[in-house]
MITOR-306186 format. One record per residue: residue in three letters; x, y, z of N, C-alpha, C, O in turn. Coordinates in nm, 3 decimals. Layout:
 vexnu      nu      nv      nw     cau     cav     caw      cu      cv      cw      ou      ov      ow
   ALA       X       Y       Z       X       Y       Z       X       Y       Z       X       Y       Z
...
***
This chain:
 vexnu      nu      nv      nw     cau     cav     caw      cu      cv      cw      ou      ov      ow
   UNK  -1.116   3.317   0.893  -1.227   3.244   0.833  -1.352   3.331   0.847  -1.381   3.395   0.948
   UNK  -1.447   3.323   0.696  -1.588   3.417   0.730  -1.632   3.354   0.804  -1.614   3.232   0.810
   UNK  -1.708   3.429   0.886  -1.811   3.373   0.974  -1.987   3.400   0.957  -2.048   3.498   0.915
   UNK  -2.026   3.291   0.999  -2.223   3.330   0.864  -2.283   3.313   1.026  -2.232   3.263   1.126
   UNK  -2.379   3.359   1.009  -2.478   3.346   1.085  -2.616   3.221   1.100  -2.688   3.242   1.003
   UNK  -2.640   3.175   1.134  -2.756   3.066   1.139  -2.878   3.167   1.099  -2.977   3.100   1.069
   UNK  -2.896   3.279   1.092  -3.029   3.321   1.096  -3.028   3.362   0.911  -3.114   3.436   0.864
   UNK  -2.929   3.305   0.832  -2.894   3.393   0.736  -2.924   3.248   0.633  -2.943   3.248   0.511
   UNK  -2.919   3.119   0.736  -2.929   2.989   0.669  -3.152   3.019   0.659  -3.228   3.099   0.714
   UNK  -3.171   2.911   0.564  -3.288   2.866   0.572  -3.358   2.728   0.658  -3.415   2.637   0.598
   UNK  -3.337   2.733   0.832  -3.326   2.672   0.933  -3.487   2.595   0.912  -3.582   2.668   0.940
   UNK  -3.525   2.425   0.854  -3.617   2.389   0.878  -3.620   2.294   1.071  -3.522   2.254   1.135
   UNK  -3.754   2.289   1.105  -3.778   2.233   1.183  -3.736   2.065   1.116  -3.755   2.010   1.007
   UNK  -3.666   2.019   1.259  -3.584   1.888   1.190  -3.649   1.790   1.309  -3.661   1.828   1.425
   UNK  -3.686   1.668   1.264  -3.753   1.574   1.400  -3.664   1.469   1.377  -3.624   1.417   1.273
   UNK  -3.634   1.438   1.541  -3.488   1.336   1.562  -3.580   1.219   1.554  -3.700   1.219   1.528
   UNK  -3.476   1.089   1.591  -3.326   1.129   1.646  -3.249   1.151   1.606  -3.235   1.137   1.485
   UNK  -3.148   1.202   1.689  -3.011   1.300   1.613  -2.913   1.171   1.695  -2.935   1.079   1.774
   UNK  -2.775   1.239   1.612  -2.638   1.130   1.649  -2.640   1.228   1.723  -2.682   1.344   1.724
   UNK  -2.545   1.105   1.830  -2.506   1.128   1.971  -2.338   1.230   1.906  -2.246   1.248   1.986
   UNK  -2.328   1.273   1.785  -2.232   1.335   1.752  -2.317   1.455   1.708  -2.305   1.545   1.791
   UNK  -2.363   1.475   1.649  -2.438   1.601   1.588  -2.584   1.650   1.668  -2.680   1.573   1.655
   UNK  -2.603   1.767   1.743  -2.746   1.751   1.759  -2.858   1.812   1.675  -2.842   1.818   1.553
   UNK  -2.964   1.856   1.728  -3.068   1.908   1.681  -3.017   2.051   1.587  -3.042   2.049   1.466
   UNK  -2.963   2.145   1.633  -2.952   2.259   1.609  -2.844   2.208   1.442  -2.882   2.210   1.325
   UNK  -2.731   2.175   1.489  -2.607   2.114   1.373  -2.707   2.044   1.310  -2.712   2.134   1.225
   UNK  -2.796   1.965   1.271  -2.836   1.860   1.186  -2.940   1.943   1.095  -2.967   1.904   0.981
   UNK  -3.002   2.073   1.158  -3.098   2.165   1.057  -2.992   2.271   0.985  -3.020   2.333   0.883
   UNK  -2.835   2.284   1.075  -2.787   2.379   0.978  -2.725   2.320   0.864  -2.707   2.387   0.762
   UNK  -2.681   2.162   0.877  -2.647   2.084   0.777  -2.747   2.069   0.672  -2.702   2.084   0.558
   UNK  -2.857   2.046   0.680  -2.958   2.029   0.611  -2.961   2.170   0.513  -2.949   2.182   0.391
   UNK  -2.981   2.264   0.616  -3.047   2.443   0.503  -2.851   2.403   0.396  -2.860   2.382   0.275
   UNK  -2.744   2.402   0.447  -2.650   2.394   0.359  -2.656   2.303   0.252  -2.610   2.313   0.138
   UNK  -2.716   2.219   0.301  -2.696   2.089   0.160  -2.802   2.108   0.075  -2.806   2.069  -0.042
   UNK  -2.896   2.171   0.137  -3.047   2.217   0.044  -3.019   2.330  -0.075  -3.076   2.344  -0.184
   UNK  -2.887   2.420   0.000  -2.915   2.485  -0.064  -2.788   2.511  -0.204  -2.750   2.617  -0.254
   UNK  -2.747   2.359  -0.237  -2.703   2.290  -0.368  -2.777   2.219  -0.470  -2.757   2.170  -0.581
   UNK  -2.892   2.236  -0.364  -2.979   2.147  -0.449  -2.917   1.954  -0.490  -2.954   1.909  -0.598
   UNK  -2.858   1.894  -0.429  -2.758   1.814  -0.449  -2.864   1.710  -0.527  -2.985   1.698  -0.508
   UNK  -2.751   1.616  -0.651  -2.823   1.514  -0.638  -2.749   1.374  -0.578  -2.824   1.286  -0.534
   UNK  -2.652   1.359  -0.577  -2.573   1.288  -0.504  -2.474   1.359  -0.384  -2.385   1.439  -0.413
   UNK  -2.506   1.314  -0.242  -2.388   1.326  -0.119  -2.327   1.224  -0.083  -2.368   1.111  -0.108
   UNK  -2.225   1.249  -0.022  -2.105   1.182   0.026  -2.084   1.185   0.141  -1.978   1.246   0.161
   UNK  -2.146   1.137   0.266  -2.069   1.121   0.406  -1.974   1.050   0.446  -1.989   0.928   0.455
   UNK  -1.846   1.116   0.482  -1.741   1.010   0.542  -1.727   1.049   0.685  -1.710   1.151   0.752
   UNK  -1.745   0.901   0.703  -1.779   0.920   0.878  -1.948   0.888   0.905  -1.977   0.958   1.003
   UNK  -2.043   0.830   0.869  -2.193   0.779   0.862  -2.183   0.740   0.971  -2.289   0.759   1.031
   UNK  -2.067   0.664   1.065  -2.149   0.660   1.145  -2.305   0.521   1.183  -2.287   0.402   1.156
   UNK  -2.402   0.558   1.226  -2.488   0.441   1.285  -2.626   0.539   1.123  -2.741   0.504   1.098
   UNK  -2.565   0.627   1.072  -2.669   0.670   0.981  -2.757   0.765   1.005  -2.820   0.800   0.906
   UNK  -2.783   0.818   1.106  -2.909   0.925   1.164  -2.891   1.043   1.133  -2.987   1.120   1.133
   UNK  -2.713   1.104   1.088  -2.789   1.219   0.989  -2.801   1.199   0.872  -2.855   1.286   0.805
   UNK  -2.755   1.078   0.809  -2.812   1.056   0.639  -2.967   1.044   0.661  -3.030   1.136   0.608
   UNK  -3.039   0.954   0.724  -3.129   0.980   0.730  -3.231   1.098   0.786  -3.353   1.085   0.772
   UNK  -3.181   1.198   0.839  -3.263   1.304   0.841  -3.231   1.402   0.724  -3.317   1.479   0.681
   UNK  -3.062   1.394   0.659  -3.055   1.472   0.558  -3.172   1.411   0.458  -3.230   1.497   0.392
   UNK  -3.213   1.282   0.439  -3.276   1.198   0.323  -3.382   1.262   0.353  -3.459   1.303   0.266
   UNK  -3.402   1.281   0.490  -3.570   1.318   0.468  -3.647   1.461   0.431  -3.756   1.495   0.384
   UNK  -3.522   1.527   0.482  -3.562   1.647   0.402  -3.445   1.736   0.287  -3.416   1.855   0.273
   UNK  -3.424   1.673   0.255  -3.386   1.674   0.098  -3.424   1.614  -0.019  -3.365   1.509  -0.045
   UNK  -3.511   1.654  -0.100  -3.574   1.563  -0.141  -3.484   1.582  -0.293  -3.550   1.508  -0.366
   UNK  -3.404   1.622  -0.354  -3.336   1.607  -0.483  -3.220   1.537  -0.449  -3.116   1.547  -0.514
   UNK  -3.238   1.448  -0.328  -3.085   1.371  -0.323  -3.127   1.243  -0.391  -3.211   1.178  -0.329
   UNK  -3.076   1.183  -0.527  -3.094   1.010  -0.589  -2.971   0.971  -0.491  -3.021   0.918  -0.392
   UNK  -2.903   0.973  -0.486  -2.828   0.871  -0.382  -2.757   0.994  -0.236  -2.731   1.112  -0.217
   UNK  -2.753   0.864  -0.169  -2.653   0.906  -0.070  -2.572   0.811   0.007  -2.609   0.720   0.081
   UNK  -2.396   0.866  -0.039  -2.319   0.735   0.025  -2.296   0.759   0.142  -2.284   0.879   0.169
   UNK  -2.282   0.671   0.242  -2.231   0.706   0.369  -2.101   0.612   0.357  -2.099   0.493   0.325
   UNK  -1.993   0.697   0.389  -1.884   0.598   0.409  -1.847   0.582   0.555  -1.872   0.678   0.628
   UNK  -1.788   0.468   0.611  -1.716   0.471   0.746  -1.622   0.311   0.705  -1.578   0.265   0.599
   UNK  -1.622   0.263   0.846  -1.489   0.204   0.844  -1.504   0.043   0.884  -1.604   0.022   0.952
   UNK  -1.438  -0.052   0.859  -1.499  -0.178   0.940  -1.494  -0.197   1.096  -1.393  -0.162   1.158
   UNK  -1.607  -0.254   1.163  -1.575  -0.233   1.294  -1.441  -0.275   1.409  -1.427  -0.234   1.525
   UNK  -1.360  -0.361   1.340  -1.248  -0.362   1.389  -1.141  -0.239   1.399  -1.056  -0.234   1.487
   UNK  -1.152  -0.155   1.313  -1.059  -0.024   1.275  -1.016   0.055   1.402  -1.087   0.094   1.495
   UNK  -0.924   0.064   1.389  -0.875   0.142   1.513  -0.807   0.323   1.489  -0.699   0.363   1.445
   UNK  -0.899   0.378   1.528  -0.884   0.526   1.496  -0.699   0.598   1.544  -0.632   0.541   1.630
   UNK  -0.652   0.710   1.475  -0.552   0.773   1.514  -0.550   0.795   1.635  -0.470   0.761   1.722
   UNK  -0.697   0.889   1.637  -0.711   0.957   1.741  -0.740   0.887   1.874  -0.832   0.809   1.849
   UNK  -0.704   0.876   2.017  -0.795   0.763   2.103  -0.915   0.817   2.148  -0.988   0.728   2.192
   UNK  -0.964   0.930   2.153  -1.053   1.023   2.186  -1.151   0.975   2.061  -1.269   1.005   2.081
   UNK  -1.133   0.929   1.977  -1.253   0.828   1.887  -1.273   0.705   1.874  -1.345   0.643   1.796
   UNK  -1.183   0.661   1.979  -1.205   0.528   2.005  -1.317   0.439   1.992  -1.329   0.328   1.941
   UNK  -1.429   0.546   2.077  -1.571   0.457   2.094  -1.638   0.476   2.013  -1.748   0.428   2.043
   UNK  -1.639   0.536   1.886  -1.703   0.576   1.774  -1.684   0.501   1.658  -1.700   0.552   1.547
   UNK  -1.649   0.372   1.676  -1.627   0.300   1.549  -1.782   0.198   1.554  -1.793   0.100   1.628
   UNK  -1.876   0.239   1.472  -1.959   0.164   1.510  -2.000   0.046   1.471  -1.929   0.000   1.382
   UNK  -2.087  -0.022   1.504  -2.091  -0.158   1.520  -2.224  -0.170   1.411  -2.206  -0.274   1.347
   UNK  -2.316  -0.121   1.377  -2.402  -0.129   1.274  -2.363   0.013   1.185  -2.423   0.099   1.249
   UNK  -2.312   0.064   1.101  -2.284   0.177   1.055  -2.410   0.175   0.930  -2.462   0.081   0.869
   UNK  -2.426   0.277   0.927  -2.542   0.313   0.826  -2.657   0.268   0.854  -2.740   0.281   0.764
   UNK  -2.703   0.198   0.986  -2.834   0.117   0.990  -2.957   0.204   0.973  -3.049   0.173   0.898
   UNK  -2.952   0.325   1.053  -3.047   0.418   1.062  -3.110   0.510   0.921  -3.207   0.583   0.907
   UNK  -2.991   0.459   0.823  -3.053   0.498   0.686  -3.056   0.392   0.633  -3.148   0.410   0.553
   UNK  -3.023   0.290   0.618  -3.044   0.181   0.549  -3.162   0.142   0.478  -3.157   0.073   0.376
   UNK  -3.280   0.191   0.535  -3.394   0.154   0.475  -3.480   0.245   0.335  -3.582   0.222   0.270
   UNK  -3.369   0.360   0.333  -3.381   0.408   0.254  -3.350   0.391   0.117  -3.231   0.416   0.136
   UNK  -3.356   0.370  -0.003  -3.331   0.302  -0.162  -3.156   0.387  -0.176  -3.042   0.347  -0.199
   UNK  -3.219   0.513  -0.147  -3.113   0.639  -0.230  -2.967   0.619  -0.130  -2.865   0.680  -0.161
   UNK  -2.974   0.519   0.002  -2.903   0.516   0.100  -2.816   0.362   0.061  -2.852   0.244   0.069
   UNK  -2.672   0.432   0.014  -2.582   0.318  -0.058  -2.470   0.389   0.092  -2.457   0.504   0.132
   UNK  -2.387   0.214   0.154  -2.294   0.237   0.236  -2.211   0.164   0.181  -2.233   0.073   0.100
   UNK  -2.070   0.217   0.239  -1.931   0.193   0.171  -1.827   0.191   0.286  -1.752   0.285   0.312
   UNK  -1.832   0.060   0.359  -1.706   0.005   0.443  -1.561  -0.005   0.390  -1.522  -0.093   0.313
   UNK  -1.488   0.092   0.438  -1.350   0.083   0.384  -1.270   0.164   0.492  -1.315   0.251   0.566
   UNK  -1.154   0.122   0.486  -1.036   0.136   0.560  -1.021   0.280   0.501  -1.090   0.318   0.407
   UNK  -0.908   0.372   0.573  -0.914   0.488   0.581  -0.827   0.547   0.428  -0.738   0.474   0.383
   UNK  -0.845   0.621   0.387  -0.768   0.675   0.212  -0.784   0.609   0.125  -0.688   0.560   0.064
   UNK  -0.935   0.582   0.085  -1.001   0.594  -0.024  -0.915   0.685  -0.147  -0.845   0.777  -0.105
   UNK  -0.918   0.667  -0.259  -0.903   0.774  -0.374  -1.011   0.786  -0.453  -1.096   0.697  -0.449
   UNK  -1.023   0.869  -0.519  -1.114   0.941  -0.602  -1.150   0.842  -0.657  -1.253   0.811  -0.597
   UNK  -1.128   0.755  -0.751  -1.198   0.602  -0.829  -1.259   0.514  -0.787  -1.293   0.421  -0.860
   UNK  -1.297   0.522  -0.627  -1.320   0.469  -0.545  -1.499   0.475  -0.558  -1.589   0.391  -0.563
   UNK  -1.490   0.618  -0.560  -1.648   0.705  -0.568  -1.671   0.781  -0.622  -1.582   0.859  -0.657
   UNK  -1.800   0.799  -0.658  -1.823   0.909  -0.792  -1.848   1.037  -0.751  -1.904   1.065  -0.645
   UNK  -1.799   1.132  -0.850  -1.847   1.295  -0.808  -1.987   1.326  -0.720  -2.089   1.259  -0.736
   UNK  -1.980   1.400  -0.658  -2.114   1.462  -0.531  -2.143   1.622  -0.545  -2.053   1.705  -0.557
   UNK  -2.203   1.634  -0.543  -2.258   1.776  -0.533  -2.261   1.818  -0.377  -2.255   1.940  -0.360
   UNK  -2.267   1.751  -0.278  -2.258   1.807  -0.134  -2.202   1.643  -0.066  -2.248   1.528  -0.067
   UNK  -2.048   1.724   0.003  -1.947   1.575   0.096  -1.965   1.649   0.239  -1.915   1.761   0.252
   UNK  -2.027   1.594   0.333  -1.982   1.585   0.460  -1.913   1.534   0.517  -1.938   1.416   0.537
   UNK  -1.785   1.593   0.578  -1.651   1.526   0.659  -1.643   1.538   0.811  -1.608   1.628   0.887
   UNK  -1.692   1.401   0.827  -1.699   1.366   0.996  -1.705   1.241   1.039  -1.781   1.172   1.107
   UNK  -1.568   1.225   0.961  -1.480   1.092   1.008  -1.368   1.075   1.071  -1.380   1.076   1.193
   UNK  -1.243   1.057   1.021  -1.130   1.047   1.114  -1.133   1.194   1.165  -1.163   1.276   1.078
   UNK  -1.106   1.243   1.291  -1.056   1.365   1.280  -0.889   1.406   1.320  -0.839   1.514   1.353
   UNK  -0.845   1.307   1.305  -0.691   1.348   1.303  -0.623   1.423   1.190  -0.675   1.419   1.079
   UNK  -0.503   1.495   1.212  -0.472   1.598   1.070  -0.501   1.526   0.952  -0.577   1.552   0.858
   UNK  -0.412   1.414   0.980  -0.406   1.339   0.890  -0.514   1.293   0.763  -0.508   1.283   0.640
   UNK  -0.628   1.267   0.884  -0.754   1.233   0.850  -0.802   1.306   0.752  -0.807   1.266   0.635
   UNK  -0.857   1.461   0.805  -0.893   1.554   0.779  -0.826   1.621   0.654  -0.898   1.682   0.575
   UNK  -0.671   1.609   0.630  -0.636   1.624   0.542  -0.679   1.555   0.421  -0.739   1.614   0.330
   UNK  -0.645   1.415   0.418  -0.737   1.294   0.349  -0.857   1.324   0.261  -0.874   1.319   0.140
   UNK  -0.941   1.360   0.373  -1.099   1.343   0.293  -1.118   1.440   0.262  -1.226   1.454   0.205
   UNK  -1.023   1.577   0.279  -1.025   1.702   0.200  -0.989   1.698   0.095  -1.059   1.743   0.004
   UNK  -0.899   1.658   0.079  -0.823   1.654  -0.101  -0.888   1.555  -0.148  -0.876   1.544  -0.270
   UNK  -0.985   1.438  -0.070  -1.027   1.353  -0.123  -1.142   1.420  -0.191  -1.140   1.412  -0.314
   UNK  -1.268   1.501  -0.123  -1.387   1.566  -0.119  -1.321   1.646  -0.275  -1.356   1.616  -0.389
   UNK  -1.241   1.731  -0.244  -1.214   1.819  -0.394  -1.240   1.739  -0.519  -1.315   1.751  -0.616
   UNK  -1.123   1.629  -0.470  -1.141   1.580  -0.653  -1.252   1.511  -0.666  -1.252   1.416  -0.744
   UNK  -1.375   1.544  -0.590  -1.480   1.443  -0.633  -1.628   1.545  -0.598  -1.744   1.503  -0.595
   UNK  -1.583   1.687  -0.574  -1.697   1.761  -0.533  -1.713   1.842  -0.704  -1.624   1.911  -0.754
   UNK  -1.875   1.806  -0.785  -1.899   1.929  -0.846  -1.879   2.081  -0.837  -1.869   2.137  -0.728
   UNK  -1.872   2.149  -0.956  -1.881   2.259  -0.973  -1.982   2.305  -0.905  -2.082   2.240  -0.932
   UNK  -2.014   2.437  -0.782  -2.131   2.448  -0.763  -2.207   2.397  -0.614  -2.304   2.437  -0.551
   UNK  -2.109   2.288  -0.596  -2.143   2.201  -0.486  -2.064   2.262  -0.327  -1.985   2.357  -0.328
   UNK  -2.089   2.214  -0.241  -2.068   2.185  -0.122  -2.019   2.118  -0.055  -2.066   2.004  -0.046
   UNK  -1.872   2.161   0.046  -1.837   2.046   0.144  -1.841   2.109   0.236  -1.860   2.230   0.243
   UNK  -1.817   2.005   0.348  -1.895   2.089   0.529  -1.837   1.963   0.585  -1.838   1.842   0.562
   UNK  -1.773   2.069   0.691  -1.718   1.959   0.816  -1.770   1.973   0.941  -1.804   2.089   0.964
   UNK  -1.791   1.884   1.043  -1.826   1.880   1.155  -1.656   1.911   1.282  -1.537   1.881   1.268
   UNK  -1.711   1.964   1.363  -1.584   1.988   1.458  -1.485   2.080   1.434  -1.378   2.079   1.495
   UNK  -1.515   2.162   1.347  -1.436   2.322   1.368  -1.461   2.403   1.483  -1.571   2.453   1.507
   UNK  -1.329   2.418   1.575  -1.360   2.491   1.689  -1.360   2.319   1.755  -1.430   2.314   1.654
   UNK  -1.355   2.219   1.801  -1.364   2.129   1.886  -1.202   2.094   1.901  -1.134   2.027   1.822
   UNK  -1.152   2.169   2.045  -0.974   2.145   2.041  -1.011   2.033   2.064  -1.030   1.989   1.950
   UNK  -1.049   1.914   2.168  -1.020   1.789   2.149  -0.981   1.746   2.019  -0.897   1.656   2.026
   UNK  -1.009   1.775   1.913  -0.969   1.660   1.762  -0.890   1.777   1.631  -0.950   1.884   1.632
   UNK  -0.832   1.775   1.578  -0.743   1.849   1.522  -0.802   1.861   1.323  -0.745   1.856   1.214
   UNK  -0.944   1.880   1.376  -0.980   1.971   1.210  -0.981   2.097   1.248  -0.991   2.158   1.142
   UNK  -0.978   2.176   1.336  -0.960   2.322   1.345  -0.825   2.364   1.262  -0.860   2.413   1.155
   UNK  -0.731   2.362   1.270  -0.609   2.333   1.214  -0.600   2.310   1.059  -0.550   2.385   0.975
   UNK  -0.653   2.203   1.045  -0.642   2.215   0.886  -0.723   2.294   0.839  -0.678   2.339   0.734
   UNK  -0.825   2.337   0.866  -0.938   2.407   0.794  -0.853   2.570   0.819  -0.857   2.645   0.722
   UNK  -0.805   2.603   0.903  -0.761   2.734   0.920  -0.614   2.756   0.797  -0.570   2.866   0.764
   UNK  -0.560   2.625   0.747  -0.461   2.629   0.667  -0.518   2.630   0.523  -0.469   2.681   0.422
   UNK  -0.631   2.561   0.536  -0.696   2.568   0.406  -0.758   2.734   0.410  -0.738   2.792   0.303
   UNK  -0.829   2.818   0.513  -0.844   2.916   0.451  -0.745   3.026   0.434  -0.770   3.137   0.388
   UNK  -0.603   2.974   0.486  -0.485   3.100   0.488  -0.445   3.054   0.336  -0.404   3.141   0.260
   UNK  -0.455   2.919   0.291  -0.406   2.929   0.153  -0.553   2.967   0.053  -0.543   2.924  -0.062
   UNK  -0.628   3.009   0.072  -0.718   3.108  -0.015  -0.855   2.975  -0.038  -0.923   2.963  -0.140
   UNK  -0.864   2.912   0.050  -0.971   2.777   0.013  -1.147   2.923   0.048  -1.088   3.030   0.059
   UNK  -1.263   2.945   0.061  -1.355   3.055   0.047  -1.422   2.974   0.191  -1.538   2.932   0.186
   UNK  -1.358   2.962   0.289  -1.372   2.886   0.375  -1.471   2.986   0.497  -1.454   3.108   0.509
   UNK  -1.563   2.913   0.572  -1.707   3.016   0.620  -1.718   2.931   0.742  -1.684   2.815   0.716
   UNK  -1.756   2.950   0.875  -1.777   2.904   1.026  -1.961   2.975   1.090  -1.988   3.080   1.149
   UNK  -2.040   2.871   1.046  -2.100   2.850   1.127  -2.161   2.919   1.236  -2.229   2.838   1.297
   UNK  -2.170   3.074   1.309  -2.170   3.067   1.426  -2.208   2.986   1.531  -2.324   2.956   1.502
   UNK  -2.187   2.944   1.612  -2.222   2.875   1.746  -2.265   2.788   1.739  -2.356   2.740   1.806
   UNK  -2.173   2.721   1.595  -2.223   2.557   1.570  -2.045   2.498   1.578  -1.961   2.563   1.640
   UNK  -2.012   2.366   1.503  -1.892   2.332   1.503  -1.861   2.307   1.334  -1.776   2.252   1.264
   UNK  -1.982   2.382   1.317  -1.945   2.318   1.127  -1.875   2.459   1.058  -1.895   2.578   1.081
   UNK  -1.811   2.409   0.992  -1.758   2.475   0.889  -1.776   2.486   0.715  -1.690   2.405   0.679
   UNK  -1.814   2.519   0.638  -1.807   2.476   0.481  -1.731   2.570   0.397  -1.676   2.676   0.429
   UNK  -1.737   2.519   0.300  -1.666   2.577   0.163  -1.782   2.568   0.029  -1.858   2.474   0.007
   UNK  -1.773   2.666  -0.033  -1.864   2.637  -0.175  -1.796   2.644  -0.272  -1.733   2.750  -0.274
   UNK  -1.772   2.559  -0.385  -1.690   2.486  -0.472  -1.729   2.549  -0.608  -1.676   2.509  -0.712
***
């Protein structure tokens, strides 16, 4: 897998709070990546309580929508190591935003589900399974041009290292982050 440098991104100063999953440093390199699609619609699966849609919202300013998807709070993850991550207000922290549309659903969504995106962030299930999922899911629904980016490449606890390394042995233009856990692809 290429490997990019953070100093090579366009790193803005980002003001929290940050998810107790992503911090400060990950949430400005997510940002210079999604900025630099210019997106007008994103796709988060895995939103979560909302705090990086809402810092992506705030400094992105060509995003008209942004979905956050996650799961109902009863859902019980593959993995047990995500056990405590099913949250209990999901999307609240963007909610107040217009362009901030959330989408509760059980896990394998298909493409008809949701409309094409110009930039999908995947940092939801992280089991193969998962990860497999919202990859082939992200394709058939990522523009020409656009951007997908995963959280937790390089994190052995949860098993997206693995798929992402199969996606770049079968020729996916697949790029790591240094000394972050994200990974992307440009479409």
């Amino acid at each position: 897998m290429q490997r990019v440098s953070p100093a090579t991104l366009d790193l803005s100063s980002v003001r929290g709070p940050f998810s107790k999953y992503l911090n400060a440093r990950e949430t400005a390199i997510l940002i210079a990546l999604v900025r630099s699609v210019t997106p007008r619609v994103m796709i988060e699966f895995g939103c979560n309580l909302g705090i990086t849609a809402a810092r992506v919202l705030e400094h992105v300013p060509s995003l008209e929508r942004y979905i956050g998807v996650d799961v109902p709070a009863n859902h019980k993850p593959p993995l047990a190591c995500q056990s405590d991550e099913v949250p209990r207000n999901p999307g609240y922290s963007a909610g107040h935003d217009p362009r901030f549309w959330l989408m509760l659903a059980e896990p394998m969504l298909t493409p008809d589900q949701l409309e094409p995106a110009d930039a999908i962030f995947i940092d939801g299930d992280h089991s193969r399974q998962g990860v497999t999922h919202d990859t082939e899911l992200a394709s058939a629904l990522i523009r020409p041009g656009g951007i997908i980016v995963w959280h937790d490449y390089g994190n052995d606890s949860v098993e997206v290292t693995p798929v992402l390394e199969r996606l770049d042995q079968q020729g996916w233009p697949m790029q790591h982050v240094d000394g972050s856990w994200l990974a992307f692809c440009r479409m």
